[in-house]
C-alpha positions as CSV (number, residue, x, y, z in Angstrom):
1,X,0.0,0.0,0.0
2,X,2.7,2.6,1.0
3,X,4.7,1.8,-2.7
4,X,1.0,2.6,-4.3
5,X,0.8,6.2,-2.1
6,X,4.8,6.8,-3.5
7,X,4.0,6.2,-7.1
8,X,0.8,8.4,-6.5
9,X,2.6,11.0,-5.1
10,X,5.6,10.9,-7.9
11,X,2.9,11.0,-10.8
12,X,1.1,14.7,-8.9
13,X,5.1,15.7,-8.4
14,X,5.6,15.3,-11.8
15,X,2.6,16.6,-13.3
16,X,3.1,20.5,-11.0
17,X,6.7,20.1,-12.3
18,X,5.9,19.3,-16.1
19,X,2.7,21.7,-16.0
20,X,-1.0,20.2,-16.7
21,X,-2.1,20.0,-20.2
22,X,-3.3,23.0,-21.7
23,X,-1.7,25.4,-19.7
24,X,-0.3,28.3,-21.5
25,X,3.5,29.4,-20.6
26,X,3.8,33.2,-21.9
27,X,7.2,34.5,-22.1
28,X,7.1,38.6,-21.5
29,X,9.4,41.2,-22.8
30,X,9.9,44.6,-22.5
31,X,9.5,46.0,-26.6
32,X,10.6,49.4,-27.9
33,X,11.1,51.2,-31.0
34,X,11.2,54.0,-33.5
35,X,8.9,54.6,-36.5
36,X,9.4,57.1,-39.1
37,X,7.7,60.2,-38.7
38,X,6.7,60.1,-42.4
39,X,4.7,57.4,-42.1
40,X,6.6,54.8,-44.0
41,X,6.9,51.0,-42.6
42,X,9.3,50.1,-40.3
43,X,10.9,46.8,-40.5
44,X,12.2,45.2,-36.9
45,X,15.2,42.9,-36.9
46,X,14.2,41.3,-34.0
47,X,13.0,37.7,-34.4
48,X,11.3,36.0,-31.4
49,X,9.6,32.4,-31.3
50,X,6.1,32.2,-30.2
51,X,6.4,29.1,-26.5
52,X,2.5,27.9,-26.7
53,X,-0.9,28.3,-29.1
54,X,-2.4,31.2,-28.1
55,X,-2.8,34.9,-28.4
56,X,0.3,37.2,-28.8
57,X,-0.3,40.2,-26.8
58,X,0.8,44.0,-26.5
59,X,0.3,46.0,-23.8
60,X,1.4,49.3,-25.5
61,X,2.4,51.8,-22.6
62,X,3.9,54.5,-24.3
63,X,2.8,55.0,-27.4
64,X,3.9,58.0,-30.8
65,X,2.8,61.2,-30.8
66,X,0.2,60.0,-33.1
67,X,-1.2,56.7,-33.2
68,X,1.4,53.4,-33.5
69,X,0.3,50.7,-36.0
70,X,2.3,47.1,-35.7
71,X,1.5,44.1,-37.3
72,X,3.7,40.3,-36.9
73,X,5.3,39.2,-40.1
74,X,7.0,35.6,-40.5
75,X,10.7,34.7,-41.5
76,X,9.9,34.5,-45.3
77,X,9.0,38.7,-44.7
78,X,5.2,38.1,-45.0
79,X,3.0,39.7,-42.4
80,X,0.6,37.3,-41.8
81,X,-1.5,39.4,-39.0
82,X,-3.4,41.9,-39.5
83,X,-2.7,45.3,-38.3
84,X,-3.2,46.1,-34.7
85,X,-3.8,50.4,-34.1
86,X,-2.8,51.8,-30.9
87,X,-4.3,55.4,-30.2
88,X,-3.6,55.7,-27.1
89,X,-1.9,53.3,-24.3
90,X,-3.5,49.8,-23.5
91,X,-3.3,46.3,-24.4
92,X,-4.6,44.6,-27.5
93,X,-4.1,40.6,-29.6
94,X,-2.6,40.2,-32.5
95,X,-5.3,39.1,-34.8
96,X,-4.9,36.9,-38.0
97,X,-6.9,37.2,-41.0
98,X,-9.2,34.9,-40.3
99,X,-10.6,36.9,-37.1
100,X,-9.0,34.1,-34.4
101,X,-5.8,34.9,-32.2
102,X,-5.0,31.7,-31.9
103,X,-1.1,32.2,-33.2
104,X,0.7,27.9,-33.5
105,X,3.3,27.6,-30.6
106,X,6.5,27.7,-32.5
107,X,5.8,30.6,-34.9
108,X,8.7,32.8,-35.4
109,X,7.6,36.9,-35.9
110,X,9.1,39.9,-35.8
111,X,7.3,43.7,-36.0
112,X,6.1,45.9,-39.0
113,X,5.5,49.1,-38.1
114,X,4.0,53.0,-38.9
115,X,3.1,55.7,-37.3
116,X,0.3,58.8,-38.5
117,X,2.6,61.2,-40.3
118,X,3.6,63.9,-38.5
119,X,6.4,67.1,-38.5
120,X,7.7,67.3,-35.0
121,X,6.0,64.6,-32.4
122,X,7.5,61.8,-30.4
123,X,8.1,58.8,-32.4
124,X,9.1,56.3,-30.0
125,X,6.4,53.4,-28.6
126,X,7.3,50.8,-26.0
127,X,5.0,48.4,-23.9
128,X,5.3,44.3,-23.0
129,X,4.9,41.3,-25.3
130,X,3.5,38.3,-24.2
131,X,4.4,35.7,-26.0
């Protein structure tokens, strides 16, 4: 009986340390950058890999002077979400074509991005990614 209570207690053990099924993992990241204050798009360097199936998330706390327009584009250079507008601070999904946020653990993205055209305003925008 006591060997049965052991096993028993191993399995629970293992499952807290392993995680139950279906339980997301974000990572988060502080994200900042620069857009153009023409307007034009901004391509990020920054490559990042997406750690469950889920929503990718931006909390945008400081955003342009104007409004800040990202969208998620794949390694082959494609965006393949559409484009998320930020007029003011807050927190928003990435959205896919098709409507869902659902984004495939494993997907590997990096930014687009624009701003509203402007002369002299504050192009810099920075917030957290969960990913």
């Amino acid at each position: 009986m006591r060997s049965r209570h052991v096993l028993l207690g191993g399995a629970a053990a293992l499952a807290l340390i392993l995680g139950t099924p279906g339980m997301a993992s974000a990572n988060s990241v502080q994200v900042s950058g620069e857009l153009n204050t023409g307007g034009s798009l901004v391509q990020y360097s920054t490559f990042r890999t997406h750690t469950f199936t889920g929503p990718i998330n931006l909390n945008l706390t400081d955003n342009t002077g104007t409004y800040t327009r990202l969208g998620l584009r794949n390694t082959s250079g494609t965006q393949f979400t559409n484009t998320s507008q930020w007029n003011a601070p807050g927190s928003q999904n990435f959205v896919l074509p098709s409507g869902s946020t659902t984004i495939a653990s494993g997907t590997q993205f990096a930014f687009n991005g624009r701003m509203g055209a402007c002369t002299a305003c504050d192009r810099f925008w920075g917030g957290t990614l969960n990913y």
